[in-house]
C-alpha positions in Angstrom: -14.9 17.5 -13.2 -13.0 20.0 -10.9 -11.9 18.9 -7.5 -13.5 21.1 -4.6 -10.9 21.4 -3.0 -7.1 21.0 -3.6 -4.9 17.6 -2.9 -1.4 18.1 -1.7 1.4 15.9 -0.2 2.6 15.9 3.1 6.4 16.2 2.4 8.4 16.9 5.9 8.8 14.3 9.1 6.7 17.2 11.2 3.7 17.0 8.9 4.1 13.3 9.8 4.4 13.4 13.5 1.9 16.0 14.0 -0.8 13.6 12.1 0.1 10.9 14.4 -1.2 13.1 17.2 -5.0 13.2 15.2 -7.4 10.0 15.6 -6.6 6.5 13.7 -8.3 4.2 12.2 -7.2 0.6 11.0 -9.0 -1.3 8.5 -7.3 -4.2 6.9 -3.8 -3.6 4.9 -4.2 0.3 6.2 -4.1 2.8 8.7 -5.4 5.8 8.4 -3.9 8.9 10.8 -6.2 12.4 10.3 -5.3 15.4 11.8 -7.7 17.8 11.6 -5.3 21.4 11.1 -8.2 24.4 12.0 -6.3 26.6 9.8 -9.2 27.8 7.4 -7.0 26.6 4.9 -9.7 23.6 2.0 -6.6 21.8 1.2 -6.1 17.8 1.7 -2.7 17.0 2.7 -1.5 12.8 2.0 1.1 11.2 3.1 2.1 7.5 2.5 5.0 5.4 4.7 6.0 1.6 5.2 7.6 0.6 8.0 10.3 -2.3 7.3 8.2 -4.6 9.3 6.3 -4.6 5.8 8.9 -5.9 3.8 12.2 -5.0 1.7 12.4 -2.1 -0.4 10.6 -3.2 -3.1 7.4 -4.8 -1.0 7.7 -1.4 0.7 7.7 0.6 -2.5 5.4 -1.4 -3.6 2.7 -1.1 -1.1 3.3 2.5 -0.5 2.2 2.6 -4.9 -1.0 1.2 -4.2 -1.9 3.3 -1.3 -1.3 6.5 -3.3 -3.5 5.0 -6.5 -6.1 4.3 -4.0 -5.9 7.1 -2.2 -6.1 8.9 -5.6 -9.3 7.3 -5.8 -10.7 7.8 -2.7 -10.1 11.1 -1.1 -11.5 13.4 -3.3 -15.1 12.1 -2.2 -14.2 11.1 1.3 -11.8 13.3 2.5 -12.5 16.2 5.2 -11.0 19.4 3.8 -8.7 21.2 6.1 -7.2 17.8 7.0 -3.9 15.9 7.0 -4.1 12.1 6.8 -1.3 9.7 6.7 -1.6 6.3 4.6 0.3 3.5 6.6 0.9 0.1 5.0 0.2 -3.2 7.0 2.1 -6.7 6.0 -0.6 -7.6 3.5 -0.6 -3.9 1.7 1.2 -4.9 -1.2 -0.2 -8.7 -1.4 -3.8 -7.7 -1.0 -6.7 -7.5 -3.9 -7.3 -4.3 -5.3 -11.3 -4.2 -4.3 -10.3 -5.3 -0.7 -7.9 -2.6 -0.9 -10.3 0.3 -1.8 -12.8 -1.4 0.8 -10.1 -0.7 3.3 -9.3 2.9 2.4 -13.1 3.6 1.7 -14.0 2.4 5.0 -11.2 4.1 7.1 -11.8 7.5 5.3 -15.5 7.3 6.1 -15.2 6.5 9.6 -12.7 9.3 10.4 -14.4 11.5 8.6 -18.1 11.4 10.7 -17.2 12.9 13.7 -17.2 11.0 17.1 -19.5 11.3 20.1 -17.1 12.3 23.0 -17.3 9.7 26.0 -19.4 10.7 28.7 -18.1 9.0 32.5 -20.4 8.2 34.3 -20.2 10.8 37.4 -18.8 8.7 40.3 -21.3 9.0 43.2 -20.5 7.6 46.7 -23.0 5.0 47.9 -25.4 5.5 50.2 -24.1 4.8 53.6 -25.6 2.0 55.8 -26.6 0.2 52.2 -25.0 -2.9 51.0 -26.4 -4.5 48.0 
């Protein structure tokens, strides 16, 4: 089965930052960064990081591992071309069941992926004068 469009890794601490600027979503032992690029361009771009809150080297290592096999899993069906999305492993990334983990990664890639209803505010009218409820 071909891929429809093509996976690539986000490789440079720019790539990074700039996803961190896109919308996030946290499900369970992940969090999920997408940037959306509106460059024209059907590529995927993934990126994986641990902070050391989640462990030593090898919990980190670890963790980031299992993100990238789900992630492997995942994104070709869920996955908004044109996109960057950064993988971020929580304490329990590394600990955590492999079905819970997909759940996770499923569930974050599907919400970021239907597009948002921007917030309507109310429009702030004065009250009448001479009223007082």
């Amino acid at each position: 089965m071909s891929d429809p469009f093509k996976i690539e890794r986000l490789t440079s601490r720019p790539q990074f930052l700039a996803a961190a600027k896109g919308v996030s979503e946290a499900r369970g032992a992940v969090v999920v960064q997408r940037l959306d690029r509106q460059d024209g361009i059907a590529t995927v771009r993934l990126g994986f990081t641990a902070t050391r809150k989640v462990g030593n080297a090898v919990i980190r290592n670890r963790a980031k591992r299992r993100l990238r096999e789900a992630a492997r899993a995942v994104a070709p069906l869920l996955a908004v071309p044109g996109s960057d999305y950064v993988f971020i492993a929580r304490m329990g990334t590394a600990d955590r069941p492999w079905d819970r983990l997909l759940d996770d990664v499923k569930s974050a890639l599907t919400r970021l992926a239907t597009p948002r209803p921007a917030l309507k505010s109310a429009p702030s009218q004065p009250a009448p004068a001479g009223q007082d409820s």
